[in-house]
C-alpha positions in Angstrom: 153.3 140.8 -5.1 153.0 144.1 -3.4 148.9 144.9 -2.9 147.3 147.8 -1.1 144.0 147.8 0.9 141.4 149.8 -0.7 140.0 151.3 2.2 141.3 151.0 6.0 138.2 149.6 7.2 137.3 147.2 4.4 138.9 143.6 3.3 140.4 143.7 0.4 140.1 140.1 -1.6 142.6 139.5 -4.3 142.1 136.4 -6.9 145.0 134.2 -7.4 145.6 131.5 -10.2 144.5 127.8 -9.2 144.0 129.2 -5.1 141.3 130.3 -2.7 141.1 134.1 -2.6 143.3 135.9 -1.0 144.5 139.5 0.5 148.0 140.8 1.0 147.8 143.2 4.2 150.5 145.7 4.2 153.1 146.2 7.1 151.1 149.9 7.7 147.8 148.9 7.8 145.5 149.6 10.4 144.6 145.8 10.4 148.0 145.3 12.3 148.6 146.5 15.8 151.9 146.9 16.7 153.8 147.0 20.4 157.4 147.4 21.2 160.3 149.2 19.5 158.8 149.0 15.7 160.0 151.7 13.2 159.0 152.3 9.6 161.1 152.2 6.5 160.0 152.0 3.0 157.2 150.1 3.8 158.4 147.6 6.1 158.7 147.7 10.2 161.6 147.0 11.4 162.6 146.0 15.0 165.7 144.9 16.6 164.4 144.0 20.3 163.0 141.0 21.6 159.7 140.8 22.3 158.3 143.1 20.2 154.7 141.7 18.7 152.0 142.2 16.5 148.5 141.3 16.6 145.9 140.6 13.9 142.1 139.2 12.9 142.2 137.4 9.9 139.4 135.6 8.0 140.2 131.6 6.6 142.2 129.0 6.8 145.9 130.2 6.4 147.9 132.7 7.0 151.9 133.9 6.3 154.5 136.7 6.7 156.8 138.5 4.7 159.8 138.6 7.0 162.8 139.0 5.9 165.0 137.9 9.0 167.6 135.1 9.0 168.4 134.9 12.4 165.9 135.5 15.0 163.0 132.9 16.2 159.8 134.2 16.4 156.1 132.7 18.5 153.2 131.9 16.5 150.0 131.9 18.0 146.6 131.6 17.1 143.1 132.1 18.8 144.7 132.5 22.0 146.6 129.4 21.4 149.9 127.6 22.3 153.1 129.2 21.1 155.0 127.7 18.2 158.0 129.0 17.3 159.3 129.4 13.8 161.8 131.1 11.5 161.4 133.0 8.7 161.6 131.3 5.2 164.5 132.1 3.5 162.5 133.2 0.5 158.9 134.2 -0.5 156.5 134.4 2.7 156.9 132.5 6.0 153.6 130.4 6.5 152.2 130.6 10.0 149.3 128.7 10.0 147.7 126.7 8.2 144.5 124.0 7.4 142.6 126.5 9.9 139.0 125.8 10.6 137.4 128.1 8.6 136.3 131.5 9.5 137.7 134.6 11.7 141.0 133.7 13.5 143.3 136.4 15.5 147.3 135.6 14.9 149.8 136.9 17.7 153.1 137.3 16.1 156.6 138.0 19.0 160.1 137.8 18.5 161.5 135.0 20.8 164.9 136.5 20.1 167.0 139.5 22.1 168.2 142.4 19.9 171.6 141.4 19.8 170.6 138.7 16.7 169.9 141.4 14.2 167.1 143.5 12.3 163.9 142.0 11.6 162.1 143.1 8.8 158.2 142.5 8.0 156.5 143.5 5.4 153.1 142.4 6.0 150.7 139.3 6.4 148.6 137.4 3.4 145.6 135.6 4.4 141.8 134.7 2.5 140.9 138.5 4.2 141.5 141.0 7.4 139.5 142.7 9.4 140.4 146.4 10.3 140.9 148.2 12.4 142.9 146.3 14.8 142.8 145.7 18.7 143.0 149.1 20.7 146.5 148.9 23.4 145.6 148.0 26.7 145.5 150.7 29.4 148.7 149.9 30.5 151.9 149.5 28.9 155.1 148.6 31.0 158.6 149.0 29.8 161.5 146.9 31.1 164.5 147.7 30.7 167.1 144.6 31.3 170.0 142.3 30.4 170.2 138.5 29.5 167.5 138.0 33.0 164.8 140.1 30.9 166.0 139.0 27.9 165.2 134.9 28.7 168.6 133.8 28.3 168.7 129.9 27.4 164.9 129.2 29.1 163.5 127.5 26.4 165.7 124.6 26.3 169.6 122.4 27.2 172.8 124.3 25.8 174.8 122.6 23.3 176.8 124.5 21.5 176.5 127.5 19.7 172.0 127.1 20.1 171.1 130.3 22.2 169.3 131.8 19.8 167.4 128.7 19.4 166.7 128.1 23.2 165.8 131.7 24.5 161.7 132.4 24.5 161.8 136.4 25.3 157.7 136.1 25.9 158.2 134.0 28.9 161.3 136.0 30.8 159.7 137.3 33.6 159.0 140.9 32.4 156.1 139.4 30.0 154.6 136.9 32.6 154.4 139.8 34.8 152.7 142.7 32.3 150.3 139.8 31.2 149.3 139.1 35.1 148.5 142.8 35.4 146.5 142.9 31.9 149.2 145.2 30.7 151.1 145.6 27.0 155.0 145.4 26.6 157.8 146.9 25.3 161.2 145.3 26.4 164.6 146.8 26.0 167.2 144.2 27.1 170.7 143.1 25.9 172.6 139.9 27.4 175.4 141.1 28.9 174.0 144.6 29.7 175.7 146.5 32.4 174.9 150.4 34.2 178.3 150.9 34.0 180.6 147.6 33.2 179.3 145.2 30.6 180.1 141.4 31.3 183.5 140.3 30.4 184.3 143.9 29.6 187.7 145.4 30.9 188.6 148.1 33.6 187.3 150.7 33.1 184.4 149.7 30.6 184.8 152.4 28.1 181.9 150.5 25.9 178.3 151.4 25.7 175.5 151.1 28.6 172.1 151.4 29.3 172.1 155.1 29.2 173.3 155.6 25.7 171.6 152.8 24.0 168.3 153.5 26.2 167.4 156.3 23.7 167.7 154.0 20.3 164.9 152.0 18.6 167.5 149.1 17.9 168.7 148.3 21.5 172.5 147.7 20.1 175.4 149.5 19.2 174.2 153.0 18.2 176.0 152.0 14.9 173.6 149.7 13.8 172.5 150.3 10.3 169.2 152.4 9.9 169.2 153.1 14.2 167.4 156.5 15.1 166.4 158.0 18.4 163.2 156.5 19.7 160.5 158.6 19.6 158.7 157.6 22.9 155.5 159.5 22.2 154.7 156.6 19.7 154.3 154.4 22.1 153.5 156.5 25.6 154.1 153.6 28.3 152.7 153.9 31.9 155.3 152.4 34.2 159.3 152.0 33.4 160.9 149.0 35.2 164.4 148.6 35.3 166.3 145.3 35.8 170.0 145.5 35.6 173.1 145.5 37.9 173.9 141.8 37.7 176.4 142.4 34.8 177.8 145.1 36.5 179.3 142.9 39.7 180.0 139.6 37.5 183.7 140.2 37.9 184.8 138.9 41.7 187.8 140.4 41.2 186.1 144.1 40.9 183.7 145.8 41.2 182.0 149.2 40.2 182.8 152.3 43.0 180.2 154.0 45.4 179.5 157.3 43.9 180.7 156.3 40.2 177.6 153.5 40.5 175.1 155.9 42.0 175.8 158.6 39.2 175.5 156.0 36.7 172.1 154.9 38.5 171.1 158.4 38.5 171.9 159.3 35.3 170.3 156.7 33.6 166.8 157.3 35.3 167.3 160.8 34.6 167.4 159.9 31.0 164.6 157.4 31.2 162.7 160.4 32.9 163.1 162.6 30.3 161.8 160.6 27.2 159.3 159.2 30.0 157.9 162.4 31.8 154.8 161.3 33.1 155.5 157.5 33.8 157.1 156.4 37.2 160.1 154.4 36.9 160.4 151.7 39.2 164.4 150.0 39.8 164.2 146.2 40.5 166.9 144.6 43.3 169.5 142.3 41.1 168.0 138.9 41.4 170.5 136.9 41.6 171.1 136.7 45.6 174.7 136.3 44.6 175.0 139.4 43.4 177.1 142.0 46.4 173.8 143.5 48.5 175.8 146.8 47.8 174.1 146.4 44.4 170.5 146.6 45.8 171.5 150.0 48.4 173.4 152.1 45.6 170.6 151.5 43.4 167.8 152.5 46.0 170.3 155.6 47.0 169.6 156.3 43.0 166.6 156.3 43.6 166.7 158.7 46.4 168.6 161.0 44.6 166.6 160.9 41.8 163.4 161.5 43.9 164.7 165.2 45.2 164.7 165.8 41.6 161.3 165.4 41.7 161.5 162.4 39.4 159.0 159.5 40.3 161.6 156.7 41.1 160.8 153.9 43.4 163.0 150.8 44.6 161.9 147.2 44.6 163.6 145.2 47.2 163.7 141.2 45.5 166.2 139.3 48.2 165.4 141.2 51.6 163.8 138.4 53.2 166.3 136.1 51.8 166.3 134.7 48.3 163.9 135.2 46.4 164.4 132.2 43.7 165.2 128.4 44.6 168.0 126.7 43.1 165.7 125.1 41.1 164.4 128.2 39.6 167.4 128.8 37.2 168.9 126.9 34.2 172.0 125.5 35.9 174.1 128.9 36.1 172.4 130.4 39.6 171.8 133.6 37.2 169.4 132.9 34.6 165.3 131.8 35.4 163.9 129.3 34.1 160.4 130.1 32.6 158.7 128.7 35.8 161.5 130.7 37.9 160.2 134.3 35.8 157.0 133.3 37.0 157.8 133.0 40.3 159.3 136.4 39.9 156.5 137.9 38.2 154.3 136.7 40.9 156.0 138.5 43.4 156.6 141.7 41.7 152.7 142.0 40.4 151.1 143.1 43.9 154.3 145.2 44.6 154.7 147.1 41.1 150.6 147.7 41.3 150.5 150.4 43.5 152.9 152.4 41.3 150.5 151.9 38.3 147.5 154.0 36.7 143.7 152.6 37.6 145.8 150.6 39.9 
């Protein structure tokens, strides 16, 4: 059943056979506030990134989703709570929570899952009743813009088989951990595999897509994907750009991107990032992995030099300068990918450095 709210600002309690009542709170309500790469069509939001997330107050004991999306995981929180993760129900609406004390409750909703697994579609939340309008966004919102690192490649759990879907947590990857130690929102653009100008396992030359084409889409995939359009940033005006890449672009030991062809690349995706980002400085992390060539770290910061006499705000994070940043023990096994308590470390050392760069900061 499709319902509308009355009014923006009011409840709207709907009587169902045999059942407490009940309200149906579309996807464009006010009650819902949104962060990330969200878009609307015919009524639902649609997102293809992970890490995208919705909040919401709700009054009773229950609440569910309409979400049509057969592959990706998504976290389920309530009051403030523990994360569970769930997937959507293959038909009719995917309960969240439920035998809730009664009363108000606030539900955080977040795709666990990188944009690679698909379209998610919601079309809205049922509960006994909502309260509107929702949360303001916080003063800050940070973009990161990554590959599998951001994305929380296989840190929720041990690989067997074809599971990574099922064992990657997007909200704990260190770009998250580190926006929620600075009290900021999030929006993360990532891709496993992601490369400035060579994806991993790609050939020589990479004549595929990189960071600087699909930068500008609301789905971060192949600018092919069904119902794709051209972000429109001012929907989401975010104070700080971070971008993590160049591991993918050095993961074959056998080559390895050129000088100048790896500092235009640089420079021409901040450019890029600069233009649908005017006002926000846009700060390039270090590859983490200390295996990565240290020619990785220099091109990038000579990016960022270049990109400075432009008069673009671009700044250079240094992650390994002092030696390794991350333990052994701070990745899953592969010496590439954190662990959740490895992102942390990360985001603990990033969160005094990226400060300074930041509004009311």
């Amino acid at each position: 059943m499709n319902y509308r709210l009355l009014a923006a600002s009011l409840p709207l309690f709907l009587a169902l056979p045999g059942a407490a009542l009940a309200a149906s709170c579309p996807a464009a309500s006010p009650a819902i506030h949104y962060e990330g790469r969200w878009q609307e069509n015919g009524g639902c939001y649609e997102a293809a990134q992970g890490a995208v997330y919705l909040e919401a107050a709700f009054q009773g004991t229950h609440v569910a989703a309409h979400l049509q999306d057969p592959e990706n995981r998504w976290l389920v929180s309530i009051d403030g709570g523990p994360s569970r993760k769930v997937r959507a129900a293959r038909s009719g609406p995917t309960v969240l929570a439920d035998g809730l004390p009664a009363g108000r409750h606030t539900l955080r909703l977040e795709r666990a899952t990188e944009g690679s697994y698909g379209v998610s579609r919601f079309a809205g939340l049922e509960a006994e009743a909502f309260d509107a309008p929702a949360r303001q966004a916080s003063s800050l919102r940070l973009e990161f813009v990554g590959d599998s690192i951001t994305a929380g490649f296989r840190n929720d759990g041990k690989k067997r088989g074809h599971n990574d879907a099922a064992i990657e947590d997007g909200s704990m990857a260190f770009a998250p951990q580190l926006a929620r130690l600075l009290g900021a929102d999030y929006s993360i653009v990532a891709k496993s595999g992601e490369g400035v100008v060579h994806n991993w396992g790609a050939g020589w030359p990479d004549r595929g897509l990189h960071t600087e084409e699909r930068y500008r889409w609301t789905f971060y995939g192949a600018h092919k994907t069904p119902g794709n359009t051209i972000w429109q940033s001012e929907k989401l005006p975010v104070s700080a750009v971070i971008l993590a890449l160049g591991t993918n672009d050095f993961s074959d030991k056998k080559r390895r991107p050129y000088h100048e062809e790896y500092v235009q690349a640089w420079t021409g995706l901040i450019r890029q990032v600069h233009e649908m980002n005017p006002a926000a400085p846009i700060i390039c992390l270090e590859p983490l992995p200390a295996a990565v060539s240290p020619l990785a770290g220099l091109w990038i910061e000579e990016s960022c030099q270049r990109a400075q006499r432009e008069d673009i705000p671009a700044h250079y994070i240094a992650l390994n300068a002092d030696g390794p940043l991350p333990a052994p023990g701070d990745f899953v096994g592969d010496g590439t990918h954190p662990t959740k308590s490895g992102s942390a470390r990360l985001a603990r050392y990033l969160a005094p450095r990226l400060a300074p760069f930041l509004p009311h900061h």
